[in-house]
C-alpha positions as CSV (number, residue, x, y, z in Angstrom):
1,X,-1.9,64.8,-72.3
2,X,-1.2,67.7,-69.3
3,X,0.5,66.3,-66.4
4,X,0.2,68.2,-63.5
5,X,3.5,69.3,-61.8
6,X,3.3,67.8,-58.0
7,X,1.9,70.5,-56.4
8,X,1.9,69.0,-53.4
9,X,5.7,69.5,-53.7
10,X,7.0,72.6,-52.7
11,X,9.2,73.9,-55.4
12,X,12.0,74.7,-53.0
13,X,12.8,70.6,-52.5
14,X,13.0,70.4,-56.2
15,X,16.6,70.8,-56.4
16,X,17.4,68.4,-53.6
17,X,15.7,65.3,-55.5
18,X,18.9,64.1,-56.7
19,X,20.0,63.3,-53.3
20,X,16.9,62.2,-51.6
21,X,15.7,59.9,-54.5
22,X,16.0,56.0,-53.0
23,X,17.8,55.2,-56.3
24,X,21.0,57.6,-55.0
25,X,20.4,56.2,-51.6
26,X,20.9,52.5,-52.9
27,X,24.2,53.5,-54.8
28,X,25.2,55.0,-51.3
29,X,24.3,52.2,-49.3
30,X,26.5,50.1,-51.8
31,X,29.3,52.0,-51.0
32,X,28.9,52.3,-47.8
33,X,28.9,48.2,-47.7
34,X,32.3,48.0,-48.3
35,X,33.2,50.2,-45.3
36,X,30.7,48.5,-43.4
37,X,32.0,44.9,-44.6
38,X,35.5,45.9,-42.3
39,X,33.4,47.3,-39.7
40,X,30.2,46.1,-39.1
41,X,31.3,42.6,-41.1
42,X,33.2,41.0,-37.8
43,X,30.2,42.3,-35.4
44,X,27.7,41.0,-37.7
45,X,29.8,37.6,-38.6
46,X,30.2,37.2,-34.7
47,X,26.5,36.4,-34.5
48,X,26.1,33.7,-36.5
49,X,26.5,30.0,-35.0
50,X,29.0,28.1,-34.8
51,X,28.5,24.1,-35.7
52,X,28.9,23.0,-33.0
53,X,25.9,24.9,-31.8
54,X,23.3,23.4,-33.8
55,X,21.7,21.9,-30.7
56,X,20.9,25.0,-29.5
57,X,17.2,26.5,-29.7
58,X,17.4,29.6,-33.0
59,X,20.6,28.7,-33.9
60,X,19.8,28.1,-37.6
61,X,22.2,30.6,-39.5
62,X,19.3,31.7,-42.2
63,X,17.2,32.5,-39.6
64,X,19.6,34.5,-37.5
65,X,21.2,36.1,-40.5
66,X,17.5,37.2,-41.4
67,X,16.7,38.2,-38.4
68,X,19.9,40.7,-37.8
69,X,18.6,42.5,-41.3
70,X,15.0,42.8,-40.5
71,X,15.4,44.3,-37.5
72,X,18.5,46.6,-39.0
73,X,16.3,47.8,-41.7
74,X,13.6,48.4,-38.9
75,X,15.8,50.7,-37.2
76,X,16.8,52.5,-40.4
77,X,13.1,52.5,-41.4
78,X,11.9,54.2,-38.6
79,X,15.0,56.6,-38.2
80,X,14.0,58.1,-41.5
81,X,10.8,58.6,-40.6
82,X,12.1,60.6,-37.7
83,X,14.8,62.6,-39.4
84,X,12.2,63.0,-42.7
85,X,9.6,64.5,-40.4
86,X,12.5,67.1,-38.4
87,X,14.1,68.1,-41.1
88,X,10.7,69.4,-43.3
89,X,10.4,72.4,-41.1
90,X,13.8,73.9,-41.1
91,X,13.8,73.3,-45.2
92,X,10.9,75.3,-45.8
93,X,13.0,77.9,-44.6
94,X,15.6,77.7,-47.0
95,X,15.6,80.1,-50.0
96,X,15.2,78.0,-53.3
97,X,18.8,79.3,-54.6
98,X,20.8,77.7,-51.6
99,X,18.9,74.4,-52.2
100,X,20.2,74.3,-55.5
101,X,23.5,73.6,-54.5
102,X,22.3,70.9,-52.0
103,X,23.1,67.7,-54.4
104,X,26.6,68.8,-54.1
105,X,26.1,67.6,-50.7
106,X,25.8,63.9,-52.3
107,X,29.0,64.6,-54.2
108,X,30.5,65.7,-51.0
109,X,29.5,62.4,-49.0
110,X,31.1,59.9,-51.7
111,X,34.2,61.7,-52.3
112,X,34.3,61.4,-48.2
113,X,33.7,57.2,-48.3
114,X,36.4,57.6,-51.4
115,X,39.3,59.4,-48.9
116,X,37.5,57.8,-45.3
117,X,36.9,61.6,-44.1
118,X,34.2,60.2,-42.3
119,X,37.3,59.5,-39.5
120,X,37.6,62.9,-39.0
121,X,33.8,62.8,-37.6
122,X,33.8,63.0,-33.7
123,X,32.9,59.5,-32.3
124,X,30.0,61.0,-29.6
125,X,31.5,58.6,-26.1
126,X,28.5,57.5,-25.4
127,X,27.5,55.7,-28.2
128,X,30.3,53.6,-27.4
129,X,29.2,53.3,-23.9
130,X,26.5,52.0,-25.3
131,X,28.3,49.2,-27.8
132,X,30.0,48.1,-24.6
133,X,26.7,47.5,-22.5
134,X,25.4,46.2,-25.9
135,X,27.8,43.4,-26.4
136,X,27.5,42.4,-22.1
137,X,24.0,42.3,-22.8
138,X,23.8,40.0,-25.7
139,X,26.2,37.2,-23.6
140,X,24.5,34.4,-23.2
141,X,21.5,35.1,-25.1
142,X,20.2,32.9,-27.8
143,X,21.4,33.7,-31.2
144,X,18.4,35.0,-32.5
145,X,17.6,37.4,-29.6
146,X,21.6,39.0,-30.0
147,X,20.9,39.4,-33.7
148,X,17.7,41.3,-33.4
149,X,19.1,43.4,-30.6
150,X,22.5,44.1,-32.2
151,X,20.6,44.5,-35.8
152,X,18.3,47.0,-34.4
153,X,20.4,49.1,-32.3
154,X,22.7,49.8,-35.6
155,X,22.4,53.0,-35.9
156,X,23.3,54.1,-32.2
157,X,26.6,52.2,-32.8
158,X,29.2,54.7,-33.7
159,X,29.7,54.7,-38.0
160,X,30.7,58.1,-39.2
161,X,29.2,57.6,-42.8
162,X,25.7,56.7,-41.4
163,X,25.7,60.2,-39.9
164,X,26.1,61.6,-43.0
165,X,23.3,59.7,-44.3
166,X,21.0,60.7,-41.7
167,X,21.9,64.1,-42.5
168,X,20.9,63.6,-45.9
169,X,17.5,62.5,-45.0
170,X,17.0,65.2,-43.1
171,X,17.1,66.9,-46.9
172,X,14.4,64.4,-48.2
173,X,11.5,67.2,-46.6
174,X,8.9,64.7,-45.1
175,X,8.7,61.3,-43.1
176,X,7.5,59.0,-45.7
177,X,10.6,60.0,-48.2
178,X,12.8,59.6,-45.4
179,X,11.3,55.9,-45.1
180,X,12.2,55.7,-48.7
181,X,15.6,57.2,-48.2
182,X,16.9,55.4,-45.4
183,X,15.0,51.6,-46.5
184,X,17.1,52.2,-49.6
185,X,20.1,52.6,-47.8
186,X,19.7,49.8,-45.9
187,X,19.3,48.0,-48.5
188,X,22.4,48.7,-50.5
189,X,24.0,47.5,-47.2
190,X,22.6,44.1,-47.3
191,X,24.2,42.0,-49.9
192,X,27.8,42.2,-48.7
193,X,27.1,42.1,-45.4
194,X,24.4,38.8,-46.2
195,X,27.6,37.6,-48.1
196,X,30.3,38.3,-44.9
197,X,27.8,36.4,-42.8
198,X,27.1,33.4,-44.7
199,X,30.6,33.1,-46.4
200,X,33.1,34.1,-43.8
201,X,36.0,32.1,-44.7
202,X,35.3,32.6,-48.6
203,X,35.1,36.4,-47.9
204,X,38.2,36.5,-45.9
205,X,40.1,34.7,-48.4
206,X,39.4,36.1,-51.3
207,X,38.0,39.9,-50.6
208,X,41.2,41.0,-48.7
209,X,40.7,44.6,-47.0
210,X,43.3,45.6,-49.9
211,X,40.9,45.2,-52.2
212,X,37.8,45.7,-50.6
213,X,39.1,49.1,-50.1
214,X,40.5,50.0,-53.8
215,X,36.3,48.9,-54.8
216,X,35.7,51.3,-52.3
217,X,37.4,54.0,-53.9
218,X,37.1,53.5,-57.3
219,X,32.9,53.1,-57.2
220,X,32.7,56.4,-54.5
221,X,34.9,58.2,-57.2
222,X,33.2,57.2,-59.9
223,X,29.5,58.4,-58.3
224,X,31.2,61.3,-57.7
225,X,31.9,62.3,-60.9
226,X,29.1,61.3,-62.6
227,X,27.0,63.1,-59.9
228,X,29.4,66.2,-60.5
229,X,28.7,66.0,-64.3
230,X,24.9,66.0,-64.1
231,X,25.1,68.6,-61.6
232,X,26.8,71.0,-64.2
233,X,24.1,72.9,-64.7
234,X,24.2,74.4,-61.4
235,X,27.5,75.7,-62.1
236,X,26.5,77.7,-65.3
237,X,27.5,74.8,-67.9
238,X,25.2,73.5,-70.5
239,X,23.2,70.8,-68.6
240,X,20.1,69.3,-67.0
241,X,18.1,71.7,-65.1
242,X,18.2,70.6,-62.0
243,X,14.4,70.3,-61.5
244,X,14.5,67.8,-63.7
245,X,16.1,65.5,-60.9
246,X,12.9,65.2,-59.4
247,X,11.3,62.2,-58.2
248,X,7.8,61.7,-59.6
């Protein structure tokens, strides 16, 4: 049986499916949880009730909790729509040669979570403006209201690995794989975050940031590598062809 070879894929994004694949954004979301877990976590934790609050109208934990998610994988959903659709364009322009080295890019972005390079990313000042007006605003609102507000307005918050995700769906050549791209993401993000929320004093007690930060480094370092090694074959070594990496 012939199988036809995606035509409606132009041949140039065929080297850059090993970095757009939802799969690869899943590992990086992951990864990304256990910098998010010391950063987001105590935003995130802050939203949930108290007991003493049960009185109070949407103050069920499960429901807030769920609520915070949707509405962050909303955000995310619709922001790789956006950067999907933009970065298309520019792509098409790109020789087929300088997109083969484009999953290094991938390799580039863990070994970054493994060494926290993403610190060295400027911090624009008024995204943090806009966390300040964001936490005034969310006083004295119920529970559920703050969570979808604070869940939803994610990505404006400043987070130096989610620009280098968006960046990578801007590689992913269309809106609906950046949907995929950054919904996987998002994803990855949720269990230890889910986890953070509903466990607080469990997670503070027994994932110290000591060791949430050698998982860190180990599992970036590990992707890493393994990306490097299936990448070979760009570098001249016996090894997949790239085109392989494609996602039918």
């Amino acid at each position: 049986m012939s199988h036809d070879p995606l035509p409606q894929l132009p041949a140039a994004f065929m080297d850059l499916a090993a970095i757009n694949s939802p799969a690869t954004a899943l590992v990086a979301g992951l990864v990304t949880s256990l910098h998010c877990a010391g950063m987001c976590g105590p935003l995130a934790c802050a939203l949930m009730p108290v007991r003493s609050s049960t009185g109070q109208p949407g103050a069920d934990p499960s429901t807030v909790s769920t609520t915070y998610h949707l509405a962050r994988l909303t955000s995310y959903t619709l922001l790789g729509a956006v950067a999907g659709g933009l970065g298309g364009l520019p792509l098409s322009f790109v020789s087929s040669s300088a997109l083969r080295w484009a999953p290094w890019v991938l390799v580039a972005f863990f070994l970054a979570m493994a060494f926290r390079l993403d610190r060295l990313l400027p911090k624009p000042a008024f995204l943090g403006r806009f966390s300040l007006h964001l936490g005034r605003w969310t006083q004295g609102r119920s529970r559920v209201q703050a969570a979808a507000a604070v869940g939803f307005a994610t990505p404006l918050l400043p987070c130096g690995p989610l620009y280098f995700v968006i960046a990578l769906a801007l590689m992913t050549g269309s809106a609906l794989r950046g949907i995929e791209f950054m919904l996987a993401f998002g994803l990855g993000t949720v269990p230890l975050l889910w986890l953070a929320q509903s466990q607080f004093q469990w997670v503070r007690q027994k994932l110290s940031p000591l060791w949430l930060n050698r998982v860190r480094i180990s599992l970036a370092l590990i992707t890493a590598v393994t990306l490097s090694w299936r990448l070979r074959g760009t570098l001249g070594f016996a090894g997949p062809d790239p085109a392989n990496f494609i996602c039918h």
